[in-house]
Structure formats: C-alpha cells, structure tokens
VOTORNU-28408 format. One record per residue (C-alpha): residue in three letters; x, y, z. Coordinates in steps of 0.1 Angstrom, whole numbers, plus 5000, padded with zeros to 4 digits. Each point is the difference from the previous one (the first is absolute). Layout:
// VOTORNU-28408
ALAXYZ
...
// end
This chain:
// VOTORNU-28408
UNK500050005000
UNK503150235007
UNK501149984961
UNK496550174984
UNK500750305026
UNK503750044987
UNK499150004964
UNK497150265003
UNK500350324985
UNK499950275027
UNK498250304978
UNK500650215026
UNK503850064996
UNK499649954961
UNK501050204970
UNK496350094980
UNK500449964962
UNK496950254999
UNK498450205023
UNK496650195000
UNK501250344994
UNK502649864977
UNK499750384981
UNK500750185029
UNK502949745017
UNK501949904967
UNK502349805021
UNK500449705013
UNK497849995031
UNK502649785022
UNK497749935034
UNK501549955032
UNK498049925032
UNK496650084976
UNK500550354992
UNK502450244975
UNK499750374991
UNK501350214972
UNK499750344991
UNK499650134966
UNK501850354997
UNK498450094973
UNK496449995020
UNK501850115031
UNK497849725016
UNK500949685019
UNK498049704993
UNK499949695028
UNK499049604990
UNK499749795022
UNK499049624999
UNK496349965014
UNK499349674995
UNK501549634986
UNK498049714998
UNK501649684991
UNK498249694986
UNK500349734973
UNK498750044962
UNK501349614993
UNK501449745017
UNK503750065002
UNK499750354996
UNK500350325027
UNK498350344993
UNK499950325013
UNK497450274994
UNK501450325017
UNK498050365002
UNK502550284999
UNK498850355007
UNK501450344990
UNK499550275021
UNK500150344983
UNK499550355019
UNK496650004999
UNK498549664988
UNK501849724988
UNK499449674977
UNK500649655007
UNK500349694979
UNK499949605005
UNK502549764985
UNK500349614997
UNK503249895004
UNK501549644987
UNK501949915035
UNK503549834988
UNK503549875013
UNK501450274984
UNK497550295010
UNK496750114986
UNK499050014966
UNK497050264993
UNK497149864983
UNK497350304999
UNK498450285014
UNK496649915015
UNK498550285016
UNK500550345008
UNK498150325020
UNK500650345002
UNK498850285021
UNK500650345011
UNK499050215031
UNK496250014999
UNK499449694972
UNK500649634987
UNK501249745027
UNK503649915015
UNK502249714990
UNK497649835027
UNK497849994978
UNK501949674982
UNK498949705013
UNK501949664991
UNK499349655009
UNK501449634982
UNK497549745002
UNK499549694977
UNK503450094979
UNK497950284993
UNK501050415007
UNK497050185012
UNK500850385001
UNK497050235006
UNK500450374993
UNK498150374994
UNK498450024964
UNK501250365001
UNK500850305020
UNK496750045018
UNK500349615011
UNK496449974994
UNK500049684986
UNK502849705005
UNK501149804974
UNK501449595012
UNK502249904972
UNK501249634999
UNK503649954991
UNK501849674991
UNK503249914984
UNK500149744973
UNK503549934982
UNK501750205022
UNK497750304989
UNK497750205020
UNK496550014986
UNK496850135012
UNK497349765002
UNK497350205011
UNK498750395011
UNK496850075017
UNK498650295012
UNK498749995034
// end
C-alpha cells in the first residue's frame, strides 16, 4: 500500500502546463505549497492561483487520474478552471480542461462552484451554465484509448 502513495503526483508542488489566466500569467505557473503569484508590469497588477481542489480516481483499471480546479485571483474577480490529469511514474500528463467559472465582485460564482466526483470509471463534474449560475450543467466524462471524451451533458 506504501508504493501507490510514493508514485502519486502531488499537484500541489507541480509545475502547471496551463493555467486559467494563461493571458495574464504567460509563464509557467510552478506551485509550491498550493499557491504562486506573478505580477504583470505592464498592468501594474499582481494576480494569485492557488490550488482549490484535487480529486483523484480511476478512469480504467490500471490507470490513475487527477481532476484538479485551479483558480486565479485577479484584483477584483478572478476565474478558475478544472483539469484532468493522466497520473504517471514520470509525472502528470494533461488530458483536458473540463470546467471553468468566473466571477467578479458583485456576479458569477467562485472556483467553489466546481464540483468533481469519480464513480463507476466515470468523471462527474457539475458546474454553473454561466455567470448568473442560474442553471448547472452535470457533464459525464470518460477516457477511451487514452483520450478524454465526454459521454454525456445535462442540464439540471
């Protein structure tokens, strides 16, 4: 049982390939202890991510993934952004972006507002359908050949 633990990726002292504000933090977002900050000159604004959540689970039998909400806090506002990771010896190997929320001082809904759950090698991820997060959407993901694939999206 020791070995699994020792293999696991530990996404929060990980360098990101992407990032939700990816335009505003055009570097390599290289986390440590769940959180980094830059600041863009240019803007004269500092931006903070930080990791909110990581679920781990099993797509197919052998297999490890990761599905990992990132948020980016800006001044006022910020955005946030889901992303299923292939868990492997080496490190992680990113397989999609899955969800994402944004929000600002008086509208949408915080990075919270992601939900994640693996059940039945299936990834259940259950998100706003826009800003006002009137309506959810549940989308169904699975991976088949080594490729993510959404199965299914319901409004609820």
């Amino acid at each position: 049982m020791i070995v699994p633990l020792l293999l696991a990726v530990d996404f929060m002292n990980i360098t990101y390939p992407t990032n939700p504000c990816a335009q505003n933090v055009p570097v390599p977002v290289v986390m440590r202890k769940g959180s980094f900050s830059y600041f863009d000159a240019k803007m004269a604004a500092g931006f903070d991510l930080h990791v909110d959540a990581v679920k781990e689970g099993s797509l197919q039998p052998g297999t490890r993934q990761a599905a990992v909400v990132l948020a980016c806090d800006f001044p006022v506002g910020g955005t946030a952004a889901a992303y299923l990771f292939d868990e492997r010896k080496n490190g992680a190997v990113l397989l999609g972006r899955i969800a994402t929320a944004d929000w600002g001082p008086d509208w949408g809904a915080g990075s919270s507002s992601i939900r994640l759950r693996f059940a039945n090698r299936l990834l259940y991820v259950e998100q706003c359908d826009g800003t006002s997060c009137a309506q959810r959407a549940l989308t169904t993901y699975a991976l088949r050949r080594g490729k993510l694939v959404t199965v299914r999206r319901l409004l609820l």
